[in-house]
N, C-alpha and C positions, 0 to 999 in steps of 0.2 A: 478421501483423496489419496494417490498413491504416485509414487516419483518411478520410472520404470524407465531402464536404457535398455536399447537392444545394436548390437553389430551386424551387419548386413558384409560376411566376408566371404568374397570370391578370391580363388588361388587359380592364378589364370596359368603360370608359363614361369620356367624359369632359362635362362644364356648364356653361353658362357662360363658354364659351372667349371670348376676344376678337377682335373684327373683325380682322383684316390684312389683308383683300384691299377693291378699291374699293368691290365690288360687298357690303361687309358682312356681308361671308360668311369664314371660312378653306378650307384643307383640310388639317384634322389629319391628324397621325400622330405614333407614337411611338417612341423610340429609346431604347434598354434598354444602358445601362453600366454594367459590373461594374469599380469600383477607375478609372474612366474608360475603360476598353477597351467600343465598341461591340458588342454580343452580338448585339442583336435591335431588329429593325425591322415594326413591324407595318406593316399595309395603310393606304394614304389612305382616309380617309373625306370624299368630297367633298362641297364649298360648305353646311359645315353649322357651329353654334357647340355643339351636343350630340353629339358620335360616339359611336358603339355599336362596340367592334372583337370583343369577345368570345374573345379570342385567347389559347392557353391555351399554357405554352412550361416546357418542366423543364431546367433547364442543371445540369452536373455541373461542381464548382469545388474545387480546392485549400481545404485547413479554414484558410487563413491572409486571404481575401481579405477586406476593411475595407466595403467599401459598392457598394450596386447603388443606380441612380439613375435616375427614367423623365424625358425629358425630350418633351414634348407643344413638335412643329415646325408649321409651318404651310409645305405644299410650294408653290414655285412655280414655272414652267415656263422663267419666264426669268433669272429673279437666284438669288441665292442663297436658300433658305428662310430663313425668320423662322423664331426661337426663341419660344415662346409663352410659356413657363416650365416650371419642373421640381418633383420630389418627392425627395427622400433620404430612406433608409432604410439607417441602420448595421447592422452585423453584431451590434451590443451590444441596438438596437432590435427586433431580425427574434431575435433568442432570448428576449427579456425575453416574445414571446408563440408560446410552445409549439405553439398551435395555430394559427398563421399571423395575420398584421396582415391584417384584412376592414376594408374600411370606404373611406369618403372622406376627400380628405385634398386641402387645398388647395395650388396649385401657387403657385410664390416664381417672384420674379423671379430668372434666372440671373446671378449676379456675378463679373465676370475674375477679381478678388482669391480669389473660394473658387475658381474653376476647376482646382484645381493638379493635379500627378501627376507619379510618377514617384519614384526615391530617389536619395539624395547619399551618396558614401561618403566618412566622415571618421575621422580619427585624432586621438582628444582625448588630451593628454596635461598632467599636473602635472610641470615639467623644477624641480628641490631648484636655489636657487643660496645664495651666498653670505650675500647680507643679504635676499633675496627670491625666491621660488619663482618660477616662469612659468609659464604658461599656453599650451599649445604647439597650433595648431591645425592640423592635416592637410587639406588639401580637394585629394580626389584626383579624384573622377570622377564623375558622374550618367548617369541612364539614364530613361530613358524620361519625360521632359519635357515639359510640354505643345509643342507646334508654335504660336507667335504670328504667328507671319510668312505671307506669303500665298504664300511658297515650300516649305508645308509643315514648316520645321522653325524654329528659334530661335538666336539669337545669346550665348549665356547666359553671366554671368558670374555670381560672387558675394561677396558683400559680407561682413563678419565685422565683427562691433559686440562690446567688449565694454570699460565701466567708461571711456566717452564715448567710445572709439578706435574708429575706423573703419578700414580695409584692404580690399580688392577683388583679386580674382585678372584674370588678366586677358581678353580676350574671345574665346571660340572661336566661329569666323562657321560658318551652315548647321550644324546639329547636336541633335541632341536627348539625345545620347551622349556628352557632351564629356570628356575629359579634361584635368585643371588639373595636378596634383601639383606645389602651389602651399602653401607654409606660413609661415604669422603666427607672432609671440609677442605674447603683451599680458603686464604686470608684474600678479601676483596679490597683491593683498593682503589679509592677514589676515584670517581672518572677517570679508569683503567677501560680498554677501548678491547680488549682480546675478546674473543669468544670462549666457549667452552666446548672441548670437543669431547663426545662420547662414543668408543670405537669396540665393534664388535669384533670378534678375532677367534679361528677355530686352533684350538693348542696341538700341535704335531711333533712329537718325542725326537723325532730323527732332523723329518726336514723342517722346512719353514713354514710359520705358523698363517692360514689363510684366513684373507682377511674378508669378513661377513656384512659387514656394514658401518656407518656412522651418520649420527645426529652431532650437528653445529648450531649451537644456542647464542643467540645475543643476548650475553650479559645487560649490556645495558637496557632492554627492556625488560628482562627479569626481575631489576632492579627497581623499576616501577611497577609490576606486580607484584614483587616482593615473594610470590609462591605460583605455582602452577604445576600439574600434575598429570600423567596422562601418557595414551599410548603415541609413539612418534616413531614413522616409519622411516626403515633404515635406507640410508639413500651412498649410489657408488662412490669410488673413491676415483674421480676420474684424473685427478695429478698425477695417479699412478699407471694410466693406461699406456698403455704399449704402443708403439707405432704399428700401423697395421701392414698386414703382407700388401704384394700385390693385387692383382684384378681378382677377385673373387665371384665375379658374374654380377650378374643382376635378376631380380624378379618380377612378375609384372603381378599387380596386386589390386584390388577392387574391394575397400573398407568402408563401409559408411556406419557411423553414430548416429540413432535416433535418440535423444528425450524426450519421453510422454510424461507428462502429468494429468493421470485419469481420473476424472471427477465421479462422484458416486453416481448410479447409475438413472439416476431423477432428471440429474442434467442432461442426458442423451435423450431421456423417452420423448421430446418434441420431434427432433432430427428424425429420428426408429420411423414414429410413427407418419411421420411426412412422407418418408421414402416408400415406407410398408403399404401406405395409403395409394403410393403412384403404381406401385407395381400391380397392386392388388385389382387398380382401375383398368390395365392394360393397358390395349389400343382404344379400348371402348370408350375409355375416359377422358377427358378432356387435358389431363394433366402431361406434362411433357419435361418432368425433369430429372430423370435417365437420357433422355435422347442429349438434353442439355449437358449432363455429365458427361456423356461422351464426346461430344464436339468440342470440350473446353482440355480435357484429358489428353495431353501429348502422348506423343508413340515412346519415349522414354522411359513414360511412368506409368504406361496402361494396363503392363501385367499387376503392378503394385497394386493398382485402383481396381483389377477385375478381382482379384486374389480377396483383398479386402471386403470388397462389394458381397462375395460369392458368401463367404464367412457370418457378413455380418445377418444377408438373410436365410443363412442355412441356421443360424440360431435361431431364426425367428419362424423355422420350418416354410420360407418362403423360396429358398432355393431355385425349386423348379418352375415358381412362378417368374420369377427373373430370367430365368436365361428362355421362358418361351416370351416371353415382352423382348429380350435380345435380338429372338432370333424372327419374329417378326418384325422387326424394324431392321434389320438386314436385309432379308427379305423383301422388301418394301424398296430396298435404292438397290436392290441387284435385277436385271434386265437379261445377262446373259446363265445360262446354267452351268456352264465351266467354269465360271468364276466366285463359285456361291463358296461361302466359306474357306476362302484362298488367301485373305487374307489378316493381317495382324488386327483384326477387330476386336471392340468390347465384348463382342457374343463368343470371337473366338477363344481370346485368352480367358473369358471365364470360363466357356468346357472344359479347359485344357486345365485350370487349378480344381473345378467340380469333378473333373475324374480322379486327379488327383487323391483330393483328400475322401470323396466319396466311395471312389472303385481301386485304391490304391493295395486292397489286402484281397480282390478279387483280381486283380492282377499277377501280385502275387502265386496267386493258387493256379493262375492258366501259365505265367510263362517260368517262375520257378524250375518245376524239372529238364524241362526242355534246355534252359540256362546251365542249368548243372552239368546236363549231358554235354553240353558243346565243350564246357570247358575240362572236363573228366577225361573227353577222347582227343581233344588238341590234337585232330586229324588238319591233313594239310589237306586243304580246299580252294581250287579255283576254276571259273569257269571263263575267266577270259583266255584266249591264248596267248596274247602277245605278256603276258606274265605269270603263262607256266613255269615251274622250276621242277628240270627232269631230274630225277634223282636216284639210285641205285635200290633194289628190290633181291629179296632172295633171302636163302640163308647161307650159313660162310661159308666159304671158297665157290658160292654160287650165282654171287653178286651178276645181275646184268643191268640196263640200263631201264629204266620203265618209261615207256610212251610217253608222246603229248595225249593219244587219245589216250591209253589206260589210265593216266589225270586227270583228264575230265570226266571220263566217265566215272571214276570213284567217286569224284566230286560230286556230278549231279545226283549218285546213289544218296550219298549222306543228306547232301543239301533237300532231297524229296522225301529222305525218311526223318528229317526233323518239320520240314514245311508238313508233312499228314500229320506225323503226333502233336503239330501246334495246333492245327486243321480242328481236330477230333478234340482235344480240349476245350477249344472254344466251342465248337458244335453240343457240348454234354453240359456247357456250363449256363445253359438259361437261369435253370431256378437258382444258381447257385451268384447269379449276379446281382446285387443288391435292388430292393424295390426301387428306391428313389433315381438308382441310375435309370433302370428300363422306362418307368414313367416318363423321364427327361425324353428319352430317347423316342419313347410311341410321339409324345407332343413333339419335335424335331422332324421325323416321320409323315405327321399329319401335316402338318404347317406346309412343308417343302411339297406332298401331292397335289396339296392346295395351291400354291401358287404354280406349279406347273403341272396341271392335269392332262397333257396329252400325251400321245402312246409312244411319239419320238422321245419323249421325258421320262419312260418308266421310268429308266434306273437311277434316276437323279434321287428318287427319296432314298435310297440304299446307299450311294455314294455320299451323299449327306451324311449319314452314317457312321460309316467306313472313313469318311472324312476326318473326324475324330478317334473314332473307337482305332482305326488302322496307322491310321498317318500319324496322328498327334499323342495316341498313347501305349499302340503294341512296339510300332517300328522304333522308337526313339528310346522304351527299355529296352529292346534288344538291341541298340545300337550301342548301350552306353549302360549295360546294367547296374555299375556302381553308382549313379547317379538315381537309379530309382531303386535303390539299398538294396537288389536281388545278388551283388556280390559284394563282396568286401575289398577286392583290389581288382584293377583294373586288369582286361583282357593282356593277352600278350600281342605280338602284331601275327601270329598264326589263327589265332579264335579272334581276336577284332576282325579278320577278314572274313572268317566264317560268318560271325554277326552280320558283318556289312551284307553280305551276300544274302540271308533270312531276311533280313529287314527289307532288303530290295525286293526279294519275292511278297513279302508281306506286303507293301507296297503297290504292286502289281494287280495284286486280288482287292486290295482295298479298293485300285480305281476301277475297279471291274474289269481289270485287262482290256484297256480301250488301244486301240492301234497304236497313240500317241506315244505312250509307258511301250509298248513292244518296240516301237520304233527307235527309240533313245540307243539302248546296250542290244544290238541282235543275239550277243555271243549269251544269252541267259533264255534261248528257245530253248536247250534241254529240260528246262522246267515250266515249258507250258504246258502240257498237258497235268501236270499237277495244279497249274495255277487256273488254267479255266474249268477243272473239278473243283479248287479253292472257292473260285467264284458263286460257282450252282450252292456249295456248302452254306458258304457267306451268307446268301440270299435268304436261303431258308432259316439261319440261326438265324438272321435280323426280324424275321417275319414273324417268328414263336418270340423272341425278346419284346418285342413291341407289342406282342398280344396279351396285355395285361388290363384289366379293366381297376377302375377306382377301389374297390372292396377287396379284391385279389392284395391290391397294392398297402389298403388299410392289415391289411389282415398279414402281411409278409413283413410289415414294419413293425408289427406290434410284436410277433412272435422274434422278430430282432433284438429289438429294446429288453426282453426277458432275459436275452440269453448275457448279455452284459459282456461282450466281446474284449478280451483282453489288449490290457493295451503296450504291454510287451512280455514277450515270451522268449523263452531259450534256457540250452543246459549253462547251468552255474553248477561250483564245486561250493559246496558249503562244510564248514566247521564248527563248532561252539563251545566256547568255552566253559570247562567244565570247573568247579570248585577252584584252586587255588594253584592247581598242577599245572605243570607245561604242556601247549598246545604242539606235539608233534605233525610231523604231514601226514602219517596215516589216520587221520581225525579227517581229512580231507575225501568228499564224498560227493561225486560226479549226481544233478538231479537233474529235472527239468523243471523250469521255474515257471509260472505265470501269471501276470501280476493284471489284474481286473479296478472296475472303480470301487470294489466292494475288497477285496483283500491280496492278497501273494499267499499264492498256493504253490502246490508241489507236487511230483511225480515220478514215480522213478524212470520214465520215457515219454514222449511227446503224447502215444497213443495212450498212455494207462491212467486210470483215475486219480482225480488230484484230491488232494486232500487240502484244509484248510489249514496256513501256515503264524499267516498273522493277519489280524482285522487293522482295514486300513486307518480305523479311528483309533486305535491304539498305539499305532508310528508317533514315535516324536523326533527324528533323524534319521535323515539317511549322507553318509560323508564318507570319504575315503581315508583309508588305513594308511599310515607311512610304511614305506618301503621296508625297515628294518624287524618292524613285527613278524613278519612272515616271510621275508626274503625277496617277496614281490610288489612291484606298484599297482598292480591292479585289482586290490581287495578294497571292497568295501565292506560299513556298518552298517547294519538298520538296528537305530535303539528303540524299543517299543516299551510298552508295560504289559505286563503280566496280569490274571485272570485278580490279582490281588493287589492289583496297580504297582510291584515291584519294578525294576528297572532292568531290562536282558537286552543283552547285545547278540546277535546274529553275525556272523561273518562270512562273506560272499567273495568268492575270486574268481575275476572274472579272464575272457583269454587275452586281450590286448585294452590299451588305450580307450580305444573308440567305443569298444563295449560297456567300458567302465562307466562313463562318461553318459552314454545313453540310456543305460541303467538309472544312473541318479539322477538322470534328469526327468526319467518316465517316474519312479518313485516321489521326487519333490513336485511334482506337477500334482500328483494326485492327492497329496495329502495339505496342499496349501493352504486350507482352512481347518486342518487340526486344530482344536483349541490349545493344546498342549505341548507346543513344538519348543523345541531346546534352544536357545540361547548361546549355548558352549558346549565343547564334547571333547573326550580327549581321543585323540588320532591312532593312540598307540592303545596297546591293551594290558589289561591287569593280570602279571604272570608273577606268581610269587607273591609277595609283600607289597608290591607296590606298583604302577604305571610305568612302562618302559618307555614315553613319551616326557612326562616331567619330573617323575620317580616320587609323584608324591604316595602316600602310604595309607590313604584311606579311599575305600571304593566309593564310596558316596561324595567325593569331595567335586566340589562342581568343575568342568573341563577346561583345559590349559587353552581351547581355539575356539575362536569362533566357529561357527556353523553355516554355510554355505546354501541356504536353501533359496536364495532366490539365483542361484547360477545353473542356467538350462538351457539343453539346446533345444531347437525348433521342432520338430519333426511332423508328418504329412499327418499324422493321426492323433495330435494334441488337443485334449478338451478345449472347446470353443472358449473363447475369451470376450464374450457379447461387449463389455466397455470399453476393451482396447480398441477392437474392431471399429468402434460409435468413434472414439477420436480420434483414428488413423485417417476412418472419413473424413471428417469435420476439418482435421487438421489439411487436409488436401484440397477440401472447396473451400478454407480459410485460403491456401494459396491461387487460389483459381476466382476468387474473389472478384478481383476487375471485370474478369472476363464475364461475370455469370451478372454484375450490374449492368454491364453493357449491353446485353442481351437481353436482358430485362425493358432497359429502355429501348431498345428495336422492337421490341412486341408491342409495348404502352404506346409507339409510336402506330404501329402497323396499324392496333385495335383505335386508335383514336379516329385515323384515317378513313377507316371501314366503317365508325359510325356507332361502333359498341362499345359498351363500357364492360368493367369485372363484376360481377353476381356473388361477390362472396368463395366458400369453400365449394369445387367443385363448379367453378365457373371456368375464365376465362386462362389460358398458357398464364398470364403473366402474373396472375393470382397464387401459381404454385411457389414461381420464383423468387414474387414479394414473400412471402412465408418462409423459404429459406433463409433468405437474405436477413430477415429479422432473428429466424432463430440462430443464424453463425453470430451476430449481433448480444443476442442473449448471452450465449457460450463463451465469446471472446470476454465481455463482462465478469463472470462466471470466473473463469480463468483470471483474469487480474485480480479478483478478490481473494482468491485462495493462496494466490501467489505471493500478496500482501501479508496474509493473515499466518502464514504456512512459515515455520521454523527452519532451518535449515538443516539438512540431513546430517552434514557430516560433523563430528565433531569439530570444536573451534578450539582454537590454542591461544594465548592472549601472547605466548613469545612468538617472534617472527624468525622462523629458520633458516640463518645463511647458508647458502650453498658453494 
């Protein structure tokens, strides 16, 4: 059994922002902290005081973590970025709503005094004396501190107040990891009612000393445990908070908390196998509980439930047989052929996540260059007139005015010599398209001639098609290629219209250029005749894509599976620490990395042979470096062992945040069942004599921090997770429960009427649904016993900490 939270976080918008820059303008953006560790970093949105980022991110988090925090920056090119203000949302706030905090929510000025982070380990003890008890304080060590100092770390001591007495430990310089093992007494007296306050504090020569955090203890329970010992996170000092400025905007934000508690995988094989059973029967079968899941399944939650659905029998190599049971039961209640696959269905939103995570690196490889090029040449493009913008052409002192037509016409040059080289990519890329998509696609294909086999329908099995492959997954990365990771910061508004305009032609050719699509925007005829060669193109690629028989298809998925397809790749600068010297920056060496389910290899270029770097059974960490080791935040570790089980560190820097971040999340995904994974690690590295992190002095000494490996982000190509997937379900027809009994009894009724009774497995509809209904039954069971039996994650503290 396994405790497993995840965040479900949309950055919708933000209003209102405040001017920073001269010109009265900012340029937002957002940075996403979990417990003060940075996760995520969205796109700038330039010189505007309303950003729109729309940026949608699922991170995977230990059930212990206290708070996630957006904080809205304003970047700028030569100083350091302005803070604009922030949002907090507790762990206590993100469950009080079940179905996620929606809404706006105004942004606070950021205050030093709440900034804090990090925990102190202390040892409280009641010592019996003679004519008076004592009060015995431990202050042995902290860890992960905030950094005040502009050398990345802090000079921290701590203060202990207790019944007017003050005492101080004393001061560890550069550190954020410090160790004191440093101990007070204060005289306790009798039902004496104070607390005891322990304050963390960064020491500053000049100015005033900032302050890092504090733990508030009630004596008076102490005093009945008499001892207690343990880590106690530093919590603000808000007496001292500042009034805050004025309006500072607002954000609109879309956060949801899930807790799963996943049972071993014994528990689900009933559920699996129920569902596996119905899919595998089809239409042929008498069973009907897909069609049941879908009619129970609101339009709110349906992408959630296809997404799931698609996952859980893409592990069970069933995939393709679900979405053709989909898309014949579509099929089945559609009458008109213009309406086929138009809307928000189960069969639809599951193509639209099966391309996703199936064709999401075939994607890549068609519309990557094409993407690059629009943004490399940030030509001005338009082809409507009424918002041409004429602008002057020449060279100096030759300036004249350039045409409305010489605009368009540029336009449509660009706009038809990126619509061919999209053209001609897709057209080369049959065999290059994954078996299991074309498969999906010839069934989608056949299904659709079959239900509409006459000669006025040709083109409906194409448009079926193009329905997806055009509409739902070319046009909308090209609309938005941040969104399906082909850039890393959003278009400017001269390439979003470029985009906008591709995707409209792309568009155009998906519906087969029917009058309808012509008729909408006239002022986009300069690219029909590109667009009705588009179509004759289209046709033909669909026609060779779909020509894949069973064996072809065996035979293309096997030679797949060998090749062991990496599951993140890109240049990193790597360094290693050599013997006991200092790590300067020419030790820094640009590669290309690639990290597989089998190890992280290496290359000196994308194209050249990789060599093997480290076996992924030999990882025992991967974590980030503090800032002061190197000068930068975006370095990471991987701790591994050696051919002799020794213990080597690797050091990877990567270019921003975000890379960071997807790195160690693609690294801990893979190595999650090492036997040998670390417990602790120190953040800092060993240069000289000792750790620059907590300056201890022996290289083997076990690490000042914990280790972060179950903190990951999502991403479209993440090893299947078969148990989560079982109780994401489970837990959704747990909620849909009512509905799937009440439906149950409408069938028992229908069949009672009509004079049959159930035959057992593979009889009657209502034979499936008893079966379910029994096994969510089992599971709910299942779930309370473990829950019963099941210790509690987080550590417990027998003092109660006032705040």
């Amino acid at each position: 059994m396994a405790k497993r939270s995840s965040l479900s976080i949309r950055i919708v918008e933000g209003k209102n922002l405040p001017a920073k820059d001269i010109t009265g303008s900012s340029d937002p953006y957002c940075i996403v902290k979990v417990d003060n560790e940075p996760i995520i970093r969205t796109a700038t949105v330039w010189k505007t005081l309303c950003p729109f980022w729309g940026e949608e991110y699922q991170v995977h988090l230990p059930p212990t973590f206290h708070m996630v925090a957006f904080y809205v920056m304003d970047e700028d090119a030569l100083s350091r970025d302005d803070v604009i203000g922030k949002v907090c949302l507790t762990r206590d706030e993100l469950t009080s709503h079940p179905k996620g905090f929606i809404g706006w929510t105004h942004l606070v000025e950021v205050d030093p005094n709440e900034e804090v982070q990090g925990e102190i380990h202390l040892r409280l003890e009641v010592v019996p004396g003679l004519h008076a008890s004592r009060l015995r304080c431990s202050v042995l060590e902290a860890r992960d501190l905030a950094p005040k100092d502009r050398n990345g770390a802090s000079d921290p001591f701590v203060r202990v107040h207790y019944n007017g007495r003050t005492q101080e430990t004393s001061v560890v310089k550069k550190s954020c990891y410090p160790r004191w093992n440093e101990t007070f007494e204060f005289e306790l007296e009798k039902g004496a009612t104070e607390a005891l306050l322990v304050e963390a504090w960064d020491w500053d020569l000049v100015s005033r000393n900032d302050f890092l955090g504090k733990v508030v203890v009630n004596v008076q329970t102490l005093c009945s445990a008499q001892q207690e010992e343990g880590w106690f996170r530093l919590q603000p000092d808000q007496s001292k908070s500042r009034q805050g400025k004025g309006n500072l905007g607002s954000l609109q934000l879309e956060v949801r908390l899930r807790d799963e508690t996943v049972l071993p995988s014994v528990y689900y094989q009933p559920l699996v196998q129920l569902l596996c059973q119905e899919v595998k029967l089809g239409t042929q079968g008498p069973g009907q509980l897909i069609p049941v899941i879908e009619e129970t399944t609101s339009a709110e939650c349906r992408q959630e439930v296809a997404t799931t659905l698609l996952k859980l029998f893409l592990g069970q190599g069933l995939a393709k047989d679900l979405l053709d049971l989909l898309f014949q039961l579509e099929l089945g209640r559609t009458s008109e052929a213009n309406t086929l696959f138009r809307s928000n269905s189960l069969a639809s939103k599951s193509m639209e996540s099966f391309l996703k995570v199936a064709g999401m690196r075939y994607l890549h490889g068609i519309l990557g260059p094409i993407i690059d090029r629009v943004f490399e040449e940030k030509k001005y493009v338009e082809l409507d007139p009424s918002k041409v913008e004429v602008k002057d052409v020449g060279c100096s002192g030759l300036h004249r005015p350039q045409t409305e037509a010489e605009v368009l016409e540029q336009s449509a040059q660009t706009l038809r010599a990126h619509l061919v080289a999209l053209l001609s990519a897709i057209c080369r890329s049959v065999r290059t398209c994954p078996a299991v998509v074309r498969a999906t696609f010839r069934q989608l294909f056949r299904r659709v001639r079959e239900r509409f086999p006459s000669a006025q329908h040709q083109n409906v099995p194409f448009i079926a098609v193009t329905s997806f492959l055009c509409l739902r997954f070319f046009s909308p990365a090209i609309l938005s290629p941040k969104l399906f990771h082909l850039r890393e910061r959003h278009a400017d508004a001269r390439t979003s219209r470029t985009l906008l305009l591709l995707a409209k032609a792309v568009q155009n050719i998906g519906n087969m250029d029917t009058p309808v699509s012509r008729a909408k925007e006239s002022w986009m005829e300069p690219l029909q005749p590109t667009v009705r060669q588009g179509v004759v193109q289209l046709k033909d690629f669909i026609t060779k894509l779909v020509d894949i028989e069973e064996k072809e298809e065996l035979d293309l998925q096997r030679a797949l599976n060998l090749q062991a397809p990496p599951v993140k790749e890109g240049p990193l600068f790597i360094h290693r620490t050599k013997g006991k010297g200092p790590l300067a920056s020419s030790s820094f060496k640009k590669l290309y990395f690639s990290l597989t389910t089998e190890a992280l290899s290496f290359a000196k270029t994308s194209s050249s042979k990789k060599s093997v770097f480290i076996k992924l059974a030999s990882i025992r960490a991967a974590e980030k470096v503090e800032e002061k080791s190197f000068g930068s935040s975006h370095v990471m570790q991987v701790i591994y062992s050696d051919d002799v089980g020794r213990a080597q560190t690797v050091y990877l820097q990567c270019k921003c945040v975000n890379e960071l971040n997807q790195w160690l999340s693609a690294l801990r995904k893979v190595i999650t069942n090492n036997a040998s994974l670390l417990g602790s690690y120190h953040p800092g590295v060993f240069r000289g004599d000792k750790w620059s992190c907590c300056h201890q002095k022996e290289k083997t000494d076990l690490g000042c921090d914990k280790t972060h490996s179950r903190v990951t982000l999502q991403e479209w190509n993440d090893p299947l997770d078969h148990d989560l997937e079982a109780q994401l379900i489970y837990r959704h027809l747990l909620g849909v429960e009512a509905a799937l009994r009440e439906k149950h009894q409408l069938l028992s009724r229908a069949t009672e009427e009509a004079g049959t009774s159930s035959t057992g497995r593979g009889g009657a509809p209502e034979d499936s649904l008893a079966q379910l209904l029994r096994v969510l039954r089992d599971l709910r069971e299942a779930h309370s016993s473990s829950l019963a039996s099941s210790p509690s994650r987080e550590p417990r503290h027998l003092l109660e900490l006032q705040t």
